[in-house]
C-alpha positions as CSV (number, residue, x, y, z in Angstrom):
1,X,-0.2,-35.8,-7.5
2,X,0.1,-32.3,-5.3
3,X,-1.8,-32.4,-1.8
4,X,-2.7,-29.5,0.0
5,X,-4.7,-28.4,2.4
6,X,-5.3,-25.6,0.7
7,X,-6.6,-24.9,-2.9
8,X,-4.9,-21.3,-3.7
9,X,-1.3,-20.0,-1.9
10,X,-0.8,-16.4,-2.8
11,X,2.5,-14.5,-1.5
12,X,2.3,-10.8,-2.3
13,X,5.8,-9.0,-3.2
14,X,6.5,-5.3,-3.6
15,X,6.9,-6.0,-7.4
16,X,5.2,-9.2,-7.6
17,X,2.5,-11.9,-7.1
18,X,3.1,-15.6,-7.1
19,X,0.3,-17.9,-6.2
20,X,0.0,-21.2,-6.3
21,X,-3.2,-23.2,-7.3
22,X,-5.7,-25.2,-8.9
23,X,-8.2,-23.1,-9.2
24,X,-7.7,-21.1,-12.7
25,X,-10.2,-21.7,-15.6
26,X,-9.7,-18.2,-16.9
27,X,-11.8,-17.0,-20.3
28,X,-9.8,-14.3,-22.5
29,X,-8.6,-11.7,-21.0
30,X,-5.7,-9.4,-20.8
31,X,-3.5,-8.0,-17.5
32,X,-1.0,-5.3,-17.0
33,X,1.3,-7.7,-15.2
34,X,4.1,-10.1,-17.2
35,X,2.7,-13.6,-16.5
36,X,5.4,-16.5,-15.7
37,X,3.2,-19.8,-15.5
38,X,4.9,-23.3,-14.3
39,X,2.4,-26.2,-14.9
40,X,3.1,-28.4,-11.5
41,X,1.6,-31.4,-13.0
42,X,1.0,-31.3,-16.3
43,X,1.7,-29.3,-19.6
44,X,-0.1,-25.7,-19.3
45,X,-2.4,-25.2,-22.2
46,X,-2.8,-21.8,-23.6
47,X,-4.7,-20.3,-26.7
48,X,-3.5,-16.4,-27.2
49,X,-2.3,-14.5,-30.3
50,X,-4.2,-17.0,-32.8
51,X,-2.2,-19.8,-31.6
52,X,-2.1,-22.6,-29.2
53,X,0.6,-23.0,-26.5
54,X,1.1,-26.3,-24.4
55,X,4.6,-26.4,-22.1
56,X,5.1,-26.8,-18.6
57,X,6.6,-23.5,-18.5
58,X,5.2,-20.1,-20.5
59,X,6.2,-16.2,-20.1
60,X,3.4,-14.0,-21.0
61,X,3.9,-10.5,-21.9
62,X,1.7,-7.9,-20.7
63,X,-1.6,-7.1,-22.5
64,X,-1.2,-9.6,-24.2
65,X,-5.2,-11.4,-24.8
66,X,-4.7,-15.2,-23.4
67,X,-7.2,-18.2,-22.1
68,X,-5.6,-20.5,-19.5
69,X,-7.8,-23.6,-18.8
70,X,-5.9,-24.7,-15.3
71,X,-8.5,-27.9,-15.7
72,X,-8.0,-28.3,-12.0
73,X,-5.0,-28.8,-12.1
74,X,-1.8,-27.5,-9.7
75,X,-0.2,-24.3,-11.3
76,X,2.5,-22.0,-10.5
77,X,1.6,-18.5,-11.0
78,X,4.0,-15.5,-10.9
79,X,2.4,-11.9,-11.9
80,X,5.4,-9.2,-12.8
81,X,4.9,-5.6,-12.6
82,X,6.5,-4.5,-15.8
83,X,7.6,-1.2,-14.4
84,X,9.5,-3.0,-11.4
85,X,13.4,-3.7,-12.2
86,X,11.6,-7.3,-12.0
87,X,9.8,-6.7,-14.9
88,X,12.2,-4.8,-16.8
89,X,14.9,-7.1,-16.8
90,X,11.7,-10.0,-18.0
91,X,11.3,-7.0,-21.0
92,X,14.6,-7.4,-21.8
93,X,14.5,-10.6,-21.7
94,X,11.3,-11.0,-24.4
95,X,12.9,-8.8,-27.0
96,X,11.5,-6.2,-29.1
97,X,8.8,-8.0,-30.4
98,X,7.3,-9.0,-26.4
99,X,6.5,-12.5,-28.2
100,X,5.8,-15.2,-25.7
101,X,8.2,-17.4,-24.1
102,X,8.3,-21.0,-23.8
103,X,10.9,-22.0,-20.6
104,X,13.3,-24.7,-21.5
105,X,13.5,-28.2,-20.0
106,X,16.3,-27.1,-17.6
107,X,14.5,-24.0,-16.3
108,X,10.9,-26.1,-16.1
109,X,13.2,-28.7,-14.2
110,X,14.4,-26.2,-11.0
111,X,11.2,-24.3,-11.3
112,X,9.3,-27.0,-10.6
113,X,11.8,-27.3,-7.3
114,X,11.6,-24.3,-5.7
115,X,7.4,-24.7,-6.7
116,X,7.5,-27.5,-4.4
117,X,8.9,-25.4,-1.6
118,X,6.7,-22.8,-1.3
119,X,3.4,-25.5,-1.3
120,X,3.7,-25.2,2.4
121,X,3.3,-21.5,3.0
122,X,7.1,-19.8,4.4
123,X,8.4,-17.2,6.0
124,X,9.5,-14.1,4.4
125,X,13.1,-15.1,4.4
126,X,12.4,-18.2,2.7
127,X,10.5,-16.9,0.2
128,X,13.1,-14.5,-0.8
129,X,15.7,-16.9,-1.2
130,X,13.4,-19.2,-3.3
131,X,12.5,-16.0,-6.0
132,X,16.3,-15.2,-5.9
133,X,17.0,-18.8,-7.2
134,X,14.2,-18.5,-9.5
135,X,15.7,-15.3,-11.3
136,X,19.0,-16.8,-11.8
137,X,16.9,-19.8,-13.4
138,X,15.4,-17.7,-15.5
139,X,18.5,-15.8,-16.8
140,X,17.3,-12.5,-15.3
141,X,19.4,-9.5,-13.0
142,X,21.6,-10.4,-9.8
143,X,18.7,-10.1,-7.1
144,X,22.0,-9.5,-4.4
145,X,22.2,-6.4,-5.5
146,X,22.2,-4.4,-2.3
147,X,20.2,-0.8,-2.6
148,X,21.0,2.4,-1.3
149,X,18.1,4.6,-1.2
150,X,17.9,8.7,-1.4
151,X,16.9,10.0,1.5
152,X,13.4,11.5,-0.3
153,X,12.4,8.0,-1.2
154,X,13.1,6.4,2.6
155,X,10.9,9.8,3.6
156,X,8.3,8.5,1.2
157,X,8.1,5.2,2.4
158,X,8.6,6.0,5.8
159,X,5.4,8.6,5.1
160,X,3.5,5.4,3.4
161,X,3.8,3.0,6.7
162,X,2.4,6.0,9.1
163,X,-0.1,6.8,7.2
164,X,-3.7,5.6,6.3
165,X,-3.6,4.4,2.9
166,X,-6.8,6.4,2.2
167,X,-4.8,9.8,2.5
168,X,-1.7,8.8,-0.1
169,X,-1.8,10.1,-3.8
170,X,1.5,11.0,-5.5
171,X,0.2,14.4,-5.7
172,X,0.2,14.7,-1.7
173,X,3.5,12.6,-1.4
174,X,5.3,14.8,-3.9
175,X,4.0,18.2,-2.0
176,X,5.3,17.0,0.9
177,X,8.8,16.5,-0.5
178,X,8.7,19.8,-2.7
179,X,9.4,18.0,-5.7
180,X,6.6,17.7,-9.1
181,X,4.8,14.4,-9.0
182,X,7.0,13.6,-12.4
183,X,10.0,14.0,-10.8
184,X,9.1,12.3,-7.7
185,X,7.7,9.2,-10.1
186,X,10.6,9.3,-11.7
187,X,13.1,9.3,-8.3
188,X,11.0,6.3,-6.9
189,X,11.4,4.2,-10.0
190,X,14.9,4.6,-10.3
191,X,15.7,4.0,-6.3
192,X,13.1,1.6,-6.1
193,X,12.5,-0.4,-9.3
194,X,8.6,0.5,-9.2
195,X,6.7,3.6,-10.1
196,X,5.3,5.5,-6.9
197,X,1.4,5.2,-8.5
198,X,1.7,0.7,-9.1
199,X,3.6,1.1,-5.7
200,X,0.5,2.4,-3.6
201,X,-1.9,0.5,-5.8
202,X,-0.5,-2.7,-4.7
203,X,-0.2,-1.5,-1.0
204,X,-3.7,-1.3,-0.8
205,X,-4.2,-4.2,-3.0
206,X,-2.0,-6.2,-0.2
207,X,-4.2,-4.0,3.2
208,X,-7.6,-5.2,1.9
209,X,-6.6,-8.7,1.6
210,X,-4.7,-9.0,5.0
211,X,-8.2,-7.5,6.3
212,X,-10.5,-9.9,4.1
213,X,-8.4,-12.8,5.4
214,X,-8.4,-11.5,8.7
215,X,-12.4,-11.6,9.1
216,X,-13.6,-8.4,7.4
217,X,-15.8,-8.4,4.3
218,X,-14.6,-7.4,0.7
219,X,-16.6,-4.2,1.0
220,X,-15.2,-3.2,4.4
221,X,-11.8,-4.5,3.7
222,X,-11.8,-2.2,0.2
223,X,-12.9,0.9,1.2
224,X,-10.2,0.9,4.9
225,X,-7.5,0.2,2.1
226,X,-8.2,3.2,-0.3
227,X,-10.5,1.8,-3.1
228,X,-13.4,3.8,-3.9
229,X,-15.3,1.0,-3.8
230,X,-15.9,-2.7,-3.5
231,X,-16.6,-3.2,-7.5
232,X,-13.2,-0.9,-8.4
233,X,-11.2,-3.4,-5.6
234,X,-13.0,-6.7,-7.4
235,X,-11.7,-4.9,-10.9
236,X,-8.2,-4.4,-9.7
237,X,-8.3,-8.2,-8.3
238,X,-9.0,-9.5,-11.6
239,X,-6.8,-7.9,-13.5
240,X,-3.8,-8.8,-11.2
241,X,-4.9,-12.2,-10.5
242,X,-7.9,-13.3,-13.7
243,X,-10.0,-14.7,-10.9
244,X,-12.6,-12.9,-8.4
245,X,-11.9,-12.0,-4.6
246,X,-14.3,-14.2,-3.3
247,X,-13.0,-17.2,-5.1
248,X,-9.3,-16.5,-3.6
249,X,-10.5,-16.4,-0.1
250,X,-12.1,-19.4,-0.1
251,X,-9.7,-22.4,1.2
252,X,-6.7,-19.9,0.7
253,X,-3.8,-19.1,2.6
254,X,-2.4,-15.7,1.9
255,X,1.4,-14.1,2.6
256,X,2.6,-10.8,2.6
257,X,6.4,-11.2,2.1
């Protein structure tokens, strides 16, 4: 049996979400993101594409329709952005066909390890390493790979941190760089493995829950970090995560990393 003082762990990645918890009891529903669930203490159970899934360790393409009863029960959660080099190399990975994945008893076995390590919320450092060790488990690139970026795209996210996140729209990043906003897209996803438009979107995804978890409310906390509003941040949190803000905040502990 997993104890915690917490009920939810979420670490949030440039490309990437993992969380930790036993809250999920999610109804059908669909997600942009490449879903990698690890069942800490028991077999997940999943009903999608007419059929019913039970392992301790499942890959879910994106869109894909799926219900995940967590029956309160500790789960590993890891949300891919399918445009990252993360997600691509998980594309590859799935085939043609993007037919879910079922993790065999080695990978379940040192998945299950490095789950246990981030239970008590890490540094940055840390947390690296452990998702490095977790895509060599899983067969995916060599995340030692040391990048070089174009001097445009350090400009761009040099631009990003010194300014409000409000202001930032590819259209107004790529003016300032004299380039199109498709070439632009296209530069940032090659130099850095995400496109320019899930890149912001996750920024502020990441600024309005340092501020909710800091003390401000959702609505606050959505519109300082660029959402139009309170209802479009809640919409964006679901379809990242399947559950509501207010239910992460509650006995959470949250990690930008």
């Amino acid at each position: 049996m997993i104890h915690s003082q917490y009920e939810l762990i979420l670490y949030s990645a440039k490309d990437h979400i993992s969380f930790l918890t036993n809250k999920v009891d999610a109804d059908l529903h669909r997600h942009h993101y490449i879903q990698c669930t690890i069942g800490l203490e028991e077999d997940v159970r999943l009903r999608a594409e007419g059929e019913t899934f039970r392992a301790r360790g499942i890959v879910i393409p994106s869109h894909v329709p799926h219900q995940l009863r967590g029956f309160q029960k500790w789960q590993w959660y890891i949300l891919i952005n399918p445009e990252s080099a993360f997600g691509e190399s998980w594309m590859q990975r799935l085939g043609p066909n993007l037919k879910i994945c079922l993790l065999n008893e080695h990978q379940v076995s040192s998945m299950l390890r490095l789950a246990h390590q981030l239970l008590d919320p890490i540094d940055p450092t840390t947390y690296e390493q452990v998702m490095k060790r977790c895509q060599q488990t899983l067969g995916l690139f060599d995340a030692d790979t040391e990048l070089v970026l174009d001097d445009r795209i350090r400009e761009t996210l040099h631009y990003i941190d010194e300014h409000p996140l409000p202001e930032l729209t590819v259209g107004a990043l790529s003016r300032l760089l004299y380039l199109s906003e498709s070439r632009l897209s296209h530069l940032f996803k090659q130099e850095v493995g995400i496109t320019l438009g899930s890149y912001l979107v996750h920024r502020k995804f990441e600024a309005a829950f340092h501020a909710v978890f800091n003390g401000s409310s959702i609505t606050a906390a959505a519109l300082e970090a660029g959402f139009s509003s309170s209802s479009h941040f809640t919409r964006t949190v679901r379809d990242k995560l399947g559950m509501a803000p207010r239910s992460i905040v509650q006995n959470s502990r949250y990690m930008q990393v």
